[in-house]
C-alpha positions as CSV (number, residue, x, y, z in Angstrom):
1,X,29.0,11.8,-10.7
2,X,25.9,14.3,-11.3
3,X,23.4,11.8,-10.7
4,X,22.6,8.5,-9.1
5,X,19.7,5.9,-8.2
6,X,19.1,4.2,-5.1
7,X,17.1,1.3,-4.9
8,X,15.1,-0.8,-2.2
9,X,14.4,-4.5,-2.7
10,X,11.8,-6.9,-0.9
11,X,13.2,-10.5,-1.1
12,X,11.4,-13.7,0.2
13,X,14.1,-16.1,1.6
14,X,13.9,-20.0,1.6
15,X,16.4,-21.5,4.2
16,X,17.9,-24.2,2.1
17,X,18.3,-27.5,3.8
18,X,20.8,-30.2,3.7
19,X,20.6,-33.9,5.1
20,X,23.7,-34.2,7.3
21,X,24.6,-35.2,10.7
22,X,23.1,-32.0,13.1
23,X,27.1,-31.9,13.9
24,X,27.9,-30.7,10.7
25,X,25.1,-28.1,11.5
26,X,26.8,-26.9,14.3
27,X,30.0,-26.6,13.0
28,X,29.1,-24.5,9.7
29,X,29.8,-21.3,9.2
30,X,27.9,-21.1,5.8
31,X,24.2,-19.8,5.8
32,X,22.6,-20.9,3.0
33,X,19.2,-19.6,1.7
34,X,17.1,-19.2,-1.7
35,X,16.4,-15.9,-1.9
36,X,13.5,-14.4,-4.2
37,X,13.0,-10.9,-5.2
38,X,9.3,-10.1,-4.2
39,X,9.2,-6.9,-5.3
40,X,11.3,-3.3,-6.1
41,X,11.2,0.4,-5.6
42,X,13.9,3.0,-7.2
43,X,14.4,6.8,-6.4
44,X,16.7,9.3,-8.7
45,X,18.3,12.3,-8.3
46,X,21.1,14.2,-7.8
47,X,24.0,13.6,-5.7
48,X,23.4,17.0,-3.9
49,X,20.3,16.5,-2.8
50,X,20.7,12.7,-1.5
51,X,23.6,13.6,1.1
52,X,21.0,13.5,3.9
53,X,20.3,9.9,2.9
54,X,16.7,11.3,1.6
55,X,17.8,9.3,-1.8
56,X,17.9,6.0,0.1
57,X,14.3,6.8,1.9
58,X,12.5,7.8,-1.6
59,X,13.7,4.3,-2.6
60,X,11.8,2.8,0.4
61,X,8.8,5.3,-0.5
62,X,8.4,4.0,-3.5
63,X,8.2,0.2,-2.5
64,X,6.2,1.2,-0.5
65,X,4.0,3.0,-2.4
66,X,4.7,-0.2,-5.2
67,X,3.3,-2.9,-2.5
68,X,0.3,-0.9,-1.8
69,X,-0.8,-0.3,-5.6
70,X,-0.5,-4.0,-6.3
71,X,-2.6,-5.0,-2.9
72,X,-4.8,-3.2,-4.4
73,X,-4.9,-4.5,-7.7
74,X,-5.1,-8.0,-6.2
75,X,-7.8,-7.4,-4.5
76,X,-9.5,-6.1,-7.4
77,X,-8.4,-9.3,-9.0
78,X,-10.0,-11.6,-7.4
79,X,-13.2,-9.7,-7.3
80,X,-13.0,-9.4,-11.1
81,X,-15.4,-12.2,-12.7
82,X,-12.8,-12.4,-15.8
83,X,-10.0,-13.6,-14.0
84,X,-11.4,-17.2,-13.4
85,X,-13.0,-17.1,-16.8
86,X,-11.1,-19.0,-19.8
87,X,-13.2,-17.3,-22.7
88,X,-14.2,-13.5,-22.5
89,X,-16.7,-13.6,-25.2
């Protein structure tokens, strides 16, 4: 392979609940959860270069650098007198 992607994924995670005896709790070996991706960040390059793992660490770089931007821009949002408005004219 010449090239490849690594990717880095923020997930929100909902612990699913079922209405059993706490027994049946105990005795499971099944973790169940709802999981939501929150957000994504992506680095490519070529295979040389990523042997050091750096490929896996731009991936994190760029959520990172994903989450900050759109902190940001929520901020900005909700400071934004257009966003609660239902007619801009």
């Amino acid at each position: 392979m010449q090239g490849t992607a690594n990717f880095a994924f923020l997930q929100a995670r909902d612990p699913v609940t079922v209405s059993s005896k706490p027994e049946a709790h105990m005795l499971s070996t099944d973790d169940k959860a709802k999981w939501e991706l929150v957000m994504a960040g992506r680095s490519e390059g070529w295979n040389w270069k990523m042997k050091d793992g750096s490929g896996r660490l731009a991936a994190l770089k760029d959520l990172q650098d994903t989450l900050q931007r759109q902190g940001i821009m929520r901020k900005l949002w909700g400071q934004w007198e257009g966003s609660s408005a239902l007619d801009m004219h």
